[in-house]
Jmol script that loads the backbone (N, CA, C; Angstrom):
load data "model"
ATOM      1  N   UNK A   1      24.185  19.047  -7.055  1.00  0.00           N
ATOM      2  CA  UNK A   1      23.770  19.184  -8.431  1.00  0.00           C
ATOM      3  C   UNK A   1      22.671  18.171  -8.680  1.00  0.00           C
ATOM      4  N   UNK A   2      21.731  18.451  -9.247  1.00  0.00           N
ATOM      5  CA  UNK A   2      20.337  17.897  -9.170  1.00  0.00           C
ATOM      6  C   UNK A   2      20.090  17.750 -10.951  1.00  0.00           C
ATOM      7  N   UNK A   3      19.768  16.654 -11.074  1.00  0.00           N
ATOM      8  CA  UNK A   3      19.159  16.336 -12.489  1.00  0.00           C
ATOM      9  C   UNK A   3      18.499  14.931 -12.529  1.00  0.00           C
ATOM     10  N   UNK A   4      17.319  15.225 -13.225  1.00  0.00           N
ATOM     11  CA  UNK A   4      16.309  14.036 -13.132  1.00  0.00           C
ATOM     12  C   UNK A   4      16.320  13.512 -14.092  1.00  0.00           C
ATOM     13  N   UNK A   5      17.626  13.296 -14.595  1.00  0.00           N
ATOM     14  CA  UNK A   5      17.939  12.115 -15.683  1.00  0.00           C
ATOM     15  C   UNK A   5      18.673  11.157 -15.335  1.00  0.00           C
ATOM     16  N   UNK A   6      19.544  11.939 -14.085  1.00  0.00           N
ATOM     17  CA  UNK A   6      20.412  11.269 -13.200  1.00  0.00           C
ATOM     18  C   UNK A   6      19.905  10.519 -12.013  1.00  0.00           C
ATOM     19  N   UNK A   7      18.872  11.018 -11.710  1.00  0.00           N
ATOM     20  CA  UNK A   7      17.890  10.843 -10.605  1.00  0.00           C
ATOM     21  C   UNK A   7      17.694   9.458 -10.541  1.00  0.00           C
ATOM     22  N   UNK A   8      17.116   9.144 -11.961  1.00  0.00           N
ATOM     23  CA  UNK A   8      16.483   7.602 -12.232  1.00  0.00           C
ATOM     24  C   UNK A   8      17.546   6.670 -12.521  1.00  0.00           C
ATOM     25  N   UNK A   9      18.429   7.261 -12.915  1.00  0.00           N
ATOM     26  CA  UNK A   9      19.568   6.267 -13.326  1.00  0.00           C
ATOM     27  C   UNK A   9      20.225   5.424 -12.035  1.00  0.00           C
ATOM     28  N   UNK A  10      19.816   4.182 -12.152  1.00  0.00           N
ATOM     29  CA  UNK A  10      20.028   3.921 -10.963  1.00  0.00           C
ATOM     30  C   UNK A  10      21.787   3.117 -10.474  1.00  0.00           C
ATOM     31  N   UNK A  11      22.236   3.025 -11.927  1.00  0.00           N
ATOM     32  CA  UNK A  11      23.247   2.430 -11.679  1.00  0.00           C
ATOM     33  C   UNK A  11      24.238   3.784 -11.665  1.00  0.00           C
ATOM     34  N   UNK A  12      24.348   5.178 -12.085  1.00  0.00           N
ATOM     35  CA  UNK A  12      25.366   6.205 -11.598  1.00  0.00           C
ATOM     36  C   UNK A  12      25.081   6.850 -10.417  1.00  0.00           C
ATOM     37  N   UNK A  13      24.265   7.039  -9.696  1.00  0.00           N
ATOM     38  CA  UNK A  13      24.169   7.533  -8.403  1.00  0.00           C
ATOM     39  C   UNK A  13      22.754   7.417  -7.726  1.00  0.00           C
ATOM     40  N   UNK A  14      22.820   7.565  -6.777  1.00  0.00           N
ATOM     41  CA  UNK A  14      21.517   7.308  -5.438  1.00  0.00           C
ATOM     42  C   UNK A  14      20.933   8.336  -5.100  1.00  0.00           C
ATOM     43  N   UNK A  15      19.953   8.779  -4.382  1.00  0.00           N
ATOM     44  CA  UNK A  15      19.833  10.075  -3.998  1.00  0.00           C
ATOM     45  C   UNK A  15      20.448  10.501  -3.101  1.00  0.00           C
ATOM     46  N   UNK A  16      21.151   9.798  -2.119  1.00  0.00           N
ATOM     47  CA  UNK A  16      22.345  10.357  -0.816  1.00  0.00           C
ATOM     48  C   UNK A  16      23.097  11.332  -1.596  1.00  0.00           C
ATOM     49  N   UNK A  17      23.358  11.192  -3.028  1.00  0.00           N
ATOM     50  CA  UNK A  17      24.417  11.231  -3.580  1.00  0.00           C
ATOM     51  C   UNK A  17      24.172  12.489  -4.357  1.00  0.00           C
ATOM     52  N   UNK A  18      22.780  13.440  -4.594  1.00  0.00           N
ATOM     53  CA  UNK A  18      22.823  13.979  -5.186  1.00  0.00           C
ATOM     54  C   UNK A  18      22.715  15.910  -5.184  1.00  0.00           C
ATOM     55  N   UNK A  19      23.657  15.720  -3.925  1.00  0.00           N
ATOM     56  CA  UNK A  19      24.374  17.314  -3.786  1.00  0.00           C
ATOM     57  C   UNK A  19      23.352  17.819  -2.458  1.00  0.00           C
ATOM     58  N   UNK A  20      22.622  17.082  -1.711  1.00  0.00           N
ATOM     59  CA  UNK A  20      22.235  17.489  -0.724  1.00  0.00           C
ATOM     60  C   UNK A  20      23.119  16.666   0.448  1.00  0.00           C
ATOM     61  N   UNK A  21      24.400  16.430   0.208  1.00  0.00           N
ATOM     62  CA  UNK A  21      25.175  15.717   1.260  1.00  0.00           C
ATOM     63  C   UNK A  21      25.322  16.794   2.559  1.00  0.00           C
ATOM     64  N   UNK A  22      25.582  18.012   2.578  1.00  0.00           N
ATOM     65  CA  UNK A  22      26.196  18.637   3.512  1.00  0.00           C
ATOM     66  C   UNK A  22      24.666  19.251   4.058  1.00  0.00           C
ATOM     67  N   UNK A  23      23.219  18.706   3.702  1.00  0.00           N
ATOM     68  CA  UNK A  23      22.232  18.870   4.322  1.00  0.00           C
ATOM     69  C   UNK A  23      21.691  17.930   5.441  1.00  0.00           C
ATOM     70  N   UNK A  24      22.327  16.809   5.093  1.00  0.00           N
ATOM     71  CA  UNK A  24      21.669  15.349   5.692  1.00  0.00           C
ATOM     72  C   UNK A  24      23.061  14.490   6.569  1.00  0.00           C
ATOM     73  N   UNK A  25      24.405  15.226   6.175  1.00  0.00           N
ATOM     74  CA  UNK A  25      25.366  14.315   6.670  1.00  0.00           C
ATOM     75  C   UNK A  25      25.596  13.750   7.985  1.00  0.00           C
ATOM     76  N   UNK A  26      24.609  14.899   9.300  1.00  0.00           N
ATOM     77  CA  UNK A  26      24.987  14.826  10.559  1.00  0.00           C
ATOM     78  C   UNK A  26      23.539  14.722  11.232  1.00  0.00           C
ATOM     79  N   UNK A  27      22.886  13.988  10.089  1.00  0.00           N
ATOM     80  CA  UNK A  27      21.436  13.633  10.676  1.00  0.00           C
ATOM     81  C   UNK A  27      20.946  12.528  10.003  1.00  0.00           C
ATOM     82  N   UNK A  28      21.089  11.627  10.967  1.00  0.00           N
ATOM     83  CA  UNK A  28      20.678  10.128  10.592  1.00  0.00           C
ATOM     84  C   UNK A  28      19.228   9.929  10.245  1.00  0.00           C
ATOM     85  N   UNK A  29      18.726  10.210  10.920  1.00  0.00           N
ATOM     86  CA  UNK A  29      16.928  10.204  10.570  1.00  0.00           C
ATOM     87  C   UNK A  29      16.389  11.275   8.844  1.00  0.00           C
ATOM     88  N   UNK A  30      17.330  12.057   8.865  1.00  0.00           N
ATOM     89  CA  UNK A  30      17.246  12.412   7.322  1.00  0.00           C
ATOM     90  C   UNK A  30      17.727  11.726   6.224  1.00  0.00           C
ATOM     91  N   UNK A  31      19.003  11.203   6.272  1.00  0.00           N
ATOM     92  CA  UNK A  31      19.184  10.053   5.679  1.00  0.00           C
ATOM     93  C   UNK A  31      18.381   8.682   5.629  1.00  0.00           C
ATOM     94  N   UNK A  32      18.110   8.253   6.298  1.00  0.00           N
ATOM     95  CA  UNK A  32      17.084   7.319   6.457  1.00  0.00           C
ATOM     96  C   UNK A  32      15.825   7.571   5.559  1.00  0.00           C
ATOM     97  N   UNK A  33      15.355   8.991   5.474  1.00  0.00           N
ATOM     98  CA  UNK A  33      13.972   9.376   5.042  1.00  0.00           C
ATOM     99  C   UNK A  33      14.551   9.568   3.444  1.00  0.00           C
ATOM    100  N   UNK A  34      15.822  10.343   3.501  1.00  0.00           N
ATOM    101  CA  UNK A  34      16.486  10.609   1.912  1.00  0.00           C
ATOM    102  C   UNK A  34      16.528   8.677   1.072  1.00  0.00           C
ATOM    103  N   UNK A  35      16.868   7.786   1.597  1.00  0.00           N
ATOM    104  CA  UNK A  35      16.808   6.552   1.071  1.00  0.00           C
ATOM    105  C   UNK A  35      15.775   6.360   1.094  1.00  0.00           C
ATOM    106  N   UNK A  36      14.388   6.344   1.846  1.00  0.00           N
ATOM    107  CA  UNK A  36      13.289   5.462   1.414  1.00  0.00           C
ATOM    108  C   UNK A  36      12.717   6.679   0.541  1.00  0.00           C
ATOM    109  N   UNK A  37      12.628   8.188   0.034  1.00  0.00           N
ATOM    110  CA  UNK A  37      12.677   8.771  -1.141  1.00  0.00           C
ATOM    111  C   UNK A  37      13.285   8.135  -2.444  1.00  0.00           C
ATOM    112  N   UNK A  38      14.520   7.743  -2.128  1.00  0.00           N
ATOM    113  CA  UNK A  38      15.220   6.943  -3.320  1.00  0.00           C
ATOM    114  C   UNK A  38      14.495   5.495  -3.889  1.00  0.00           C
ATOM    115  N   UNK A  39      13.974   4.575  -2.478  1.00  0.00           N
ATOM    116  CA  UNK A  39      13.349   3.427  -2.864  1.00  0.00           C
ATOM    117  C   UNK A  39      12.345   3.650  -3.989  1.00  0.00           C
ATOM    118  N   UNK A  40      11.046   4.980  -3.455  1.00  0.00           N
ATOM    119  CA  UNK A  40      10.060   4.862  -3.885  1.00  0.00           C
ATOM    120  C   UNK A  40       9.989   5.498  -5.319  1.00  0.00           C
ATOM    121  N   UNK A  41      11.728   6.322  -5.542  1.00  0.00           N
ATOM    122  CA  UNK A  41      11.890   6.843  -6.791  1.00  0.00           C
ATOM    123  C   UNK A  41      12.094   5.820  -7.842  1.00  0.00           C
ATOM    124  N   UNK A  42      13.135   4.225  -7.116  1.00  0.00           N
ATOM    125  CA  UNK A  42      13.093   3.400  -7.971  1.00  0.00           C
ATOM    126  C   UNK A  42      11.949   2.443  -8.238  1.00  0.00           C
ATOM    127  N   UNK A  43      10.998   2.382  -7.445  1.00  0.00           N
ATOM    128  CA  UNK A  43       9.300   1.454  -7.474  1.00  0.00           C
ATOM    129  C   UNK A  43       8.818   2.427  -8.656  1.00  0.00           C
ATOM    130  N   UNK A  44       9.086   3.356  -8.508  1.00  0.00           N
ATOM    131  CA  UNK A  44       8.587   4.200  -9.679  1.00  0.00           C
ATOM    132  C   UNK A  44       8.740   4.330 -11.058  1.00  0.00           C
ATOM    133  N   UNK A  45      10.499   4.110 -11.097  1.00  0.00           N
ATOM    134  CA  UNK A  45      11.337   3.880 -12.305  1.00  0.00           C
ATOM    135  C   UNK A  45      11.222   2.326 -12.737  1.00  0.00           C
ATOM    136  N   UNK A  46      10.848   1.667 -11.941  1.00  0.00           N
ATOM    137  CA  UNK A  46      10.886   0.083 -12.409  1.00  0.00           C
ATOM    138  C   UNK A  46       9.392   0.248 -13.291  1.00  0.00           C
ATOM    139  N   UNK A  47       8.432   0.960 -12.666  1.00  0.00           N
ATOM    140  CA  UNK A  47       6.913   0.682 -13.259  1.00  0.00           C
ATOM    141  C   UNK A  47       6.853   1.373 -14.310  1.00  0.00           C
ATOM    142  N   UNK A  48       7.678   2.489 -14.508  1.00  0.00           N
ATOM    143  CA  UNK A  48       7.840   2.982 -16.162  1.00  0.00           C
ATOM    144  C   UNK A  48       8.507   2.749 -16.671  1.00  0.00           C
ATOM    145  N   UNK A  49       9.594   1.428 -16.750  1.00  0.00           N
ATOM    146  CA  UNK A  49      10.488   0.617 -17.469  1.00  0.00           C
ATOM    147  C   UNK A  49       9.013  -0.475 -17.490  1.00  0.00           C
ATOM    148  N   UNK A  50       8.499  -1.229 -16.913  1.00  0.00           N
ATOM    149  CA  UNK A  50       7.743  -2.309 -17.631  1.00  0.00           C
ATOM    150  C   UNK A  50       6.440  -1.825 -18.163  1.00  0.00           C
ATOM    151  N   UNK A  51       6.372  -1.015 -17.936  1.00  0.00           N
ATOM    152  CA  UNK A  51       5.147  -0.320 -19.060  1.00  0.00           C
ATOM    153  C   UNK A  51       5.456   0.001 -20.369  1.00  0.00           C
ATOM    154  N   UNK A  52       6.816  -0.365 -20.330  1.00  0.00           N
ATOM    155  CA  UNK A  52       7.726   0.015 -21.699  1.00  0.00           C
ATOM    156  C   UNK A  52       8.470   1.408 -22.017  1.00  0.00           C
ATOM    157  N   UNK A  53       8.711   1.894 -20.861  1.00  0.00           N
ATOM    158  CA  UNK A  53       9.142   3.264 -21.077  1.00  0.00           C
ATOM    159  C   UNK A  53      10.564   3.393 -21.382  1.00  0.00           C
ATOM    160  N   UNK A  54      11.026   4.187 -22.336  1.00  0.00           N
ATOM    161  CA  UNK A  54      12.753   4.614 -22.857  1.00  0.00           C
ATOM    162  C   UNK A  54      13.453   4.949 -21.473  1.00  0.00           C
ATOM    163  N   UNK A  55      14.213   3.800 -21.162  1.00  0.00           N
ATOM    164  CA  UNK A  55      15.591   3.302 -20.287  1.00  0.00           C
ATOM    165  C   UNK A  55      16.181   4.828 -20.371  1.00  0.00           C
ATOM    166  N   UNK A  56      16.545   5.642 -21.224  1.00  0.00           N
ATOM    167  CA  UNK A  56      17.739   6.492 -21.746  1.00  0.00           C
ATOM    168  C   UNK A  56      16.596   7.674 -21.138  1.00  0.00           C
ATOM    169  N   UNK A  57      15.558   7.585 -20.836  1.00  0.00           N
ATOM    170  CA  UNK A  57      14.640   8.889 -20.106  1.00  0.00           C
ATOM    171  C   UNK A  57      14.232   8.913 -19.281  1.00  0.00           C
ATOM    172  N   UNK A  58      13.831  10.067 -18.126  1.00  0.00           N
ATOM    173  CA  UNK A  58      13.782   9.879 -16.451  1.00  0.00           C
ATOM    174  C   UNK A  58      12.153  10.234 -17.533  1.00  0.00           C
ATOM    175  N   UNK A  59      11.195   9.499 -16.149  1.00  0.00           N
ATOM    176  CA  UNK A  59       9.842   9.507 -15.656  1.00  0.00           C
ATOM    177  C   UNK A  59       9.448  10.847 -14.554  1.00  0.00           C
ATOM    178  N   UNK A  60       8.225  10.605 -15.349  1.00  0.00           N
ATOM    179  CA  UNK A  60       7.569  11.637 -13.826  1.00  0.00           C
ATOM    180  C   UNK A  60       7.107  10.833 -13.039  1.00  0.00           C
ATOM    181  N   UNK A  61       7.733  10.355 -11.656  1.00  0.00           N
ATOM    182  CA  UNK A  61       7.526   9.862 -11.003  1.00  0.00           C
ATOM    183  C   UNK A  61       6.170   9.635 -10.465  1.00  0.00           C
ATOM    184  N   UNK A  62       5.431  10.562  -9.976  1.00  0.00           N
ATOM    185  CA  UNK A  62       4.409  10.471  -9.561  1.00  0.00           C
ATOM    186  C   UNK A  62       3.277  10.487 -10.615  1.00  0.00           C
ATOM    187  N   UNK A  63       3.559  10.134 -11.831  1.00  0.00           N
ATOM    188  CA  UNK A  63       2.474   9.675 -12.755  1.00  0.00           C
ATOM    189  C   UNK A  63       2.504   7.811 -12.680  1.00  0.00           C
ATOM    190  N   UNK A  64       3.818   7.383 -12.014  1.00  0.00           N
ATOM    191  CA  UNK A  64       4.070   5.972 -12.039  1.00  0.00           C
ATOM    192  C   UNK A  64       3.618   5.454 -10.246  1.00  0.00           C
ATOM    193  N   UNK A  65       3.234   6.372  -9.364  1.00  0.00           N
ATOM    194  CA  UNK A  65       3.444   5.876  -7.842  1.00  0.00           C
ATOM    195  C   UNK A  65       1.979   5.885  -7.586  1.00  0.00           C
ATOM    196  N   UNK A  66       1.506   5.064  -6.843  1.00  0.00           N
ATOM    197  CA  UNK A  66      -0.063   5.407  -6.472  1.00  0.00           C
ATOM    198  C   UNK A  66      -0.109   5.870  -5.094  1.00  0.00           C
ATOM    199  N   UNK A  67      -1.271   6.465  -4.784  1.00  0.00           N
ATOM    200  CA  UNK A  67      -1.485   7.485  -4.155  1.00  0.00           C
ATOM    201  C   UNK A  67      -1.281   7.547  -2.648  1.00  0.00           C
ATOM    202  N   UNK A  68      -1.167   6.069  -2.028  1.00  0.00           N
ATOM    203  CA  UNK A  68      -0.229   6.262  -0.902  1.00  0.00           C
ATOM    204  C   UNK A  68       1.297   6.883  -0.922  1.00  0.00           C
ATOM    205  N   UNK A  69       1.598   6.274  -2.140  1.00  0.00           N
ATOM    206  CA  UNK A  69       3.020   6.206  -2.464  1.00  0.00           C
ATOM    207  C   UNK A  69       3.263   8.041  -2.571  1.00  0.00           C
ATOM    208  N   UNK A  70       2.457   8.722  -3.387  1.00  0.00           N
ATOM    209  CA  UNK A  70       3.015   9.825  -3.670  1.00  0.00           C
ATOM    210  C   UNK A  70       3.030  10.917  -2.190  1.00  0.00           C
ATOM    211  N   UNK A  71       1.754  10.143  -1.292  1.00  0.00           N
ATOM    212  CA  UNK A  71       1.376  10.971  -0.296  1.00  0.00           C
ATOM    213  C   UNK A  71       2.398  10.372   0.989  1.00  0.00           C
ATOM    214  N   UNK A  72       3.434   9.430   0.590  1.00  0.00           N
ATOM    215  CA  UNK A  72       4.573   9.412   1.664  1.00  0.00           C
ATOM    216  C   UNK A  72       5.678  10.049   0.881  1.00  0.00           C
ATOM    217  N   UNK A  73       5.778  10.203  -0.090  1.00  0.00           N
ATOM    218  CA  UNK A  73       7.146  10.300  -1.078  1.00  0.00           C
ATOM    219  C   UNK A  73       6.733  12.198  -0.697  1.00  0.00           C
ATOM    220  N   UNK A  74       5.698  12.509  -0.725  1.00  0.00           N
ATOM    221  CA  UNK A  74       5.559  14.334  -0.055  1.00  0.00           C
ATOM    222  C   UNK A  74       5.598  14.805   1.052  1.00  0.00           C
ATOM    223  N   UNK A  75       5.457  13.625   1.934  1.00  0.00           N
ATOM    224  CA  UNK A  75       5.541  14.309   3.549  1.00  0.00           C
ATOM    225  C   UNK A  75       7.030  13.998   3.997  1.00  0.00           C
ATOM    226  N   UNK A  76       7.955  13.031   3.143  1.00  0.00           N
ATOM    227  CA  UNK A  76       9.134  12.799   3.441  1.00  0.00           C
ATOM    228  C   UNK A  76       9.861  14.287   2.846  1.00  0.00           C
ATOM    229  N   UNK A  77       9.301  14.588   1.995  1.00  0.00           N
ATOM    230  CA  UNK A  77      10.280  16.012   1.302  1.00  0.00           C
ATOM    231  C   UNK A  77       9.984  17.095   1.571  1.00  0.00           C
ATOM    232  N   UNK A  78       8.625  16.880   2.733  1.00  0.00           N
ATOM    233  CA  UNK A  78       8.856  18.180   3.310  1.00  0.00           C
ATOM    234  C   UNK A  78       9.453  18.123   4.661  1.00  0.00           C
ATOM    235  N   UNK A  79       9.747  17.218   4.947  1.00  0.00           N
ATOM    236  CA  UNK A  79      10.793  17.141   5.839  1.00  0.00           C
ATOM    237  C   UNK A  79      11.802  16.970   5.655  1.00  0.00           C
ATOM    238  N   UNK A  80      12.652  16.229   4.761  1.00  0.00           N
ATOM    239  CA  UNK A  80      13.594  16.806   4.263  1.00  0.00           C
ATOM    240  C   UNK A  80      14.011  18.067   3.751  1.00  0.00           C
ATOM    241  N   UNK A  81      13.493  18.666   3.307  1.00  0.00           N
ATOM    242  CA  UNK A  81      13.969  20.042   2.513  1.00  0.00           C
ATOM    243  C   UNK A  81      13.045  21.053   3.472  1.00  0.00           C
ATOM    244  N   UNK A  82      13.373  20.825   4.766  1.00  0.00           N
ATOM    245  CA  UNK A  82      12.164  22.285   5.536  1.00  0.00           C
ATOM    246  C   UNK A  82      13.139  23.595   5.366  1.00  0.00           C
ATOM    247  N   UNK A  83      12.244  24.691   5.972  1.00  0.00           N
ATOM    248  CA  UNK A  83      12.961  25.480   6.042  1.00  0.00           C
ATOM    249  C   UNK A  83      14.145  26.027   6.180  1.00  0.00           C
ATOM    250  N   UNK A  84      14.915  25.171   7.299  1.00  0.00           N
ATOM    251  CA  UNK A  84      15.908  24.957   8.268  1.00  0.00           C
ATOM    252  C   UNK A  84      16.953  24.645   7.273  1.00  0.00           C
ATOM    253  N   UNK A  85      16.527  23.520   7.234  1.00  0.00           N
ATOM    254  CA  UNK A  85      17.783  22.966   5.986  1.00  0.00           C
ATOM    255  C   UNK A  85      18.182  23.375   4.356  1.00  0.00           C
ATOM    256  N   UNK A  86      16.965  23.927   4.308  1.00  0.00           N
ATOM    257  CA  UNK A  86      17.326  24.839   2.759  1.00  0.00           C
ATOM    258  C   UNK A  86      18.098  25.899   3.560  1.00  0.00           C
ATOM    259  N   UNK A  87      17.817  26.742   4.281  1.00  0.00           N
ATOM    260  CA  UNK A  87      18.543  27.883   4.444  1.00  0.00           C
ATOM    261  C   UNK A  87      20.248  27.708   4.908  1.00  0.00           C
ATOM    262  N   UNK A  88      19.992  26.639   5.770  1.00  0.00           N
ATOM    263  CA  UNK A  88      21.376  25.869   5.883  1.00  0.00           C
ATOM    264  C   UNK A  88      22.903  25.482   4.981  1.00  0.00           C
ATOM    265  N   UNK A  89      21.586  24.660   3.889  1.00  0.00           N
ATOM    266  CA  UNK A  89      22.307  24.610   2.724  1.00  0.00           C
ATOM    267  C   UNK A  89      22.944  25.768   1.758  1.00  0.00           C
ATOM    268  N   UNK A  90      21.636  26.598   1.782  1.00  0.00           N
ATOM    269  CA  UNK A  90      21.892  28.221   0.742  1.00  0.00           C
ATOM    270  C   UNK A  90      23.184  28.750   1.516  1.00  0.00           C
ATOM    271  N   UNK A  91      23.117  28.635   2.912  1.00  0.00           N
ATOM    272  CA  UNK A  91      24.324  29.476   3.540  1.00  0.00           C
ATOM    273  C   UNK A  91      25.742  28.976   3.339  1.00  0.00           C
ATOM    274  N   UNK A  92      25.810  27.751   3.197  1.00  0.00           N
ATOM    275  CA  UNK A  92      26.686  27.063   2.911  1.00  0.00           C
ATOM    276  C   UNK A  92      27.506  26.606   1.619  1.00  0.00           C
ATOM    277  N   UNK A  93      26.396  26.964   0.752  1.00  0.00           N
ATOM    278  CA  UNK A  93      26.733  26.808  -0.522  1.00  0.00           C
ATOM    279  C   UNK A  93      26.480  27.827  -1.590  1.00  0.00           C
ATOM    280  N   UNK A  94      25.496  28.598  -1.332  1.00  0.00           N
ATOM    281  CA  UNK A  94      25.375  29.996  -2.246  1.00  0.00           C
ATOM    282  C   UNK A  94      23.877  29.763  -2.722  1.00  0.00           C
ATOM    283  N   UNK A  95      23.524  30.798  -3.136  1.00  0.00           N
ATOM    284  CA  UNK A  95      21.911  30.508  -4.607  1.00  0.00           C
ATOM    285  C   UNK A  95      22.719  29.723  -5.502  1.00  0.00           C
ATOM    286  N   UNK A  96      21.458  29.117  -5.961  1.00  0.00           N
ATOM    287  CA  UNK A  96      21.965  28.892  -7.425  1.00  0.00           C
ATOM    288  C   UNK A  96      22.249  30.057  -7.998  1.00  0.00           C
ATOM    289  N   UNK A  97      22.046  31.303  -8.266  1.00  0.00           N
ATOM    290  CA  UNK A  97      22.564  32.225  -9.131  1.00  0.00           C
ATOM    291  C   UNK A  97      24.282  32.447  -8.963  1.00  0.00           C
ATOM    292  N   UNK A  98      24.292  32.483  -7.462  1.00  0.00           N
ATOM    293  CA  UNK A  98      25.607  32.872  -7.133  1.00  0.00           C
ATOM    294  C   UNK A  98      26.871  31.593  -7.301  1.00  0.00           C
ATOM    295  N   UNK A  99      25.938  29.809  -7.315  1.00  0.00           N
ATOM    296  CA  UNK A  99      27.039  29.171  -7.824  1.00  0.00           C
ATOM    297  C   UNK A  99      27.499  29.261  -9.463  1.00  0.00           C
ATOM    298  N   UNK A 100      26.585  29.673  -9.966  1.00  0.00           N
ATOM    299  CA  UNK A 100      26.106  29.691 -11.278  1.00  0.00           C
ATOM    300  C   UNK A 100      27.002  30.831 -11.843  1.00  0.00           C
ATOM    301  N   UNK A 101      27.646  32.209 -11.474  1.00  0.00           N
ATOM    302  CA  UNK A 101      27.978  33.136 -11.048  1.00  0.00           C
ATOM    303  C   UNK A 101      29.603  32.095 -10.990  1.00  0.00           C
ATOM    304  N   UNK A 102      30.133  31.649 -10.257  1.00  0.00           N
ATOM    305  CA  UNK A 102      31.188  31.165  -9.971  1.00  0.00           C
ATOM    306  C   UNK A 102      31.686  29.975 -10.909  1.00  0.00           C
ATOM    307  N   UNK A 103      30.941  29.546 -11.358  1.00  0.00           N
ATOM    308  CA  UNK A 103      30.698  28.537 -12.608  1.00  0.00           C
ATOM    309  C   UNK A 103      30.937  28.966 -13.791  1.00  0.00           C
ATOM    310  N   UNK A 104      30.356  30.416 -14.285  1.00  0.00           N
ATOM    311  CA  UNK A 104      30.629  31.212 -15.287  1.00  0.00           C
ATOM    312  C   UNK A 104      32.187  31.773 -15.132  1.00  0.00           C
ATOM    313  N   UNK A 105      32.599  32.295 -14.017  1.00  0.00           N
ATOM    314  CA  UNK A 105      34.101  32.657 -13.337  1.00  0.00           C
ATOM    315  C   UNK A 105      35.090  31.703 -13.795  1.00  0.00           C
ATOM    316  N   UNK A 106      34.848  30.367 -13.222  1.00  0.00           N
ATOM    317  CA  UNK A 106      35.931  29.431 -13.528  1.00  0.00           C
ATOM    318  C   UNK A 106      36.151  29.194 -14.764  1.00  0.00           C
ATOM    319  N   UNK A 107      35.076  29.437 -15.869  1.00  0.00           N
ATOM    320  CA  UNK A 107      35.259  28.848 -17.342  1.00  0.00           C
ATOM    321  C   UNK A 107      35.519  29.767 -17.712  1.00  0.00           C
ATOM    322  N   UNK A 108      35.610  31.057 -17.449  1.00  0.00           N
ATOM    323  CA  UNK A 108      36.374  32.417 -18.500  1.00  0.00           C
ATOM    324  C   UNK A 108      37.775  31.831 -18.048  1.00  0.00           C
ATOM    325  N   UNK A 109      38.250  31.840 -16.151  1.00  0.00           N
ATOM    326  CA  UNK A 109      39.649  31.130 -15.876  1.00  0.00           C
ATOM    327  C   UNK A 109      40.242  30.440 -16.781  1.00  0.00           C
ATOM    328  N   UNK A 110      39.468  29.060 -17.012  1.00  0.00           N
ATOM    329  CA  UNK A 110      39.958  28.215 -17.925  1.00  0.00           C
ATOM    330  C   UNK A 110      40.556  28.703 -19.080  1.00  0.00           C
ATOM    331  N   UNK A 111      40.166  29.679 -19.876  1.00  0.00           N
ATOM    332  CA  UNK A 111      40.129  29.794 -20.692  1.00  0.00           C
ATOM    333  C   UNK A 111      41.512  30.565 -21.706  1.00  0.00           C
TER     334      UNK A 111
END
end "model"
wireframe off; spacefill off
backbone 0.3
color backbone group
């Protein structure tokens, strides 16, 4: 589950943490690349907190990273998220429509 409010927040979760676990769990060198993504998300979040930016709102990152920064923070995510591993993931976990689909299921359950 992915949200870029959560993203920046650095004290409720990391990016290891944010639902691409069963993409990266049995590959160390993706993890590795998924944390220094996270570093350069927080170099990012620190520079739109002292520019004065609202704590309580995620940034667009790459309006805060300069241009080395954005041009490693893109070649890391396309290696992270290649082909391979999106399809990996989709197989493993569904579309979003179809978790979305099962999400709608459980809350009529509930109900």
């Amino acid at each position: 589950m992915f949200s870029s409010d959560r993203l920046f927040c650095k004290q409720e979760i990391s990016i290891p943490q944010i639902g691409f676990k069963t993409m990266t769990a049995t590959n160390p060198i993706k993890q590795q690349q998924i944390k220094r993504m996270g570093e350069l998300a927080e170099i990012s979040r620190q520079r739109y907190l002292d520019a004065g930016g609202d704590p309580l709102h995620s940034t667009n990152g790459h309006e805060w990273m300069n241009e080395d920064e954005k041009q490693e923070y893109l070649m890391l995510a396309r290696q992270v998220f290649d082909r391979e591993s999106v399809n990996n993931y989709i197989k493993n976990n569904g579309t979003w429509q179809e978790r979305f689909e099962r999400f709608k299921t459980e809350m009529k359950a509930k109900q």
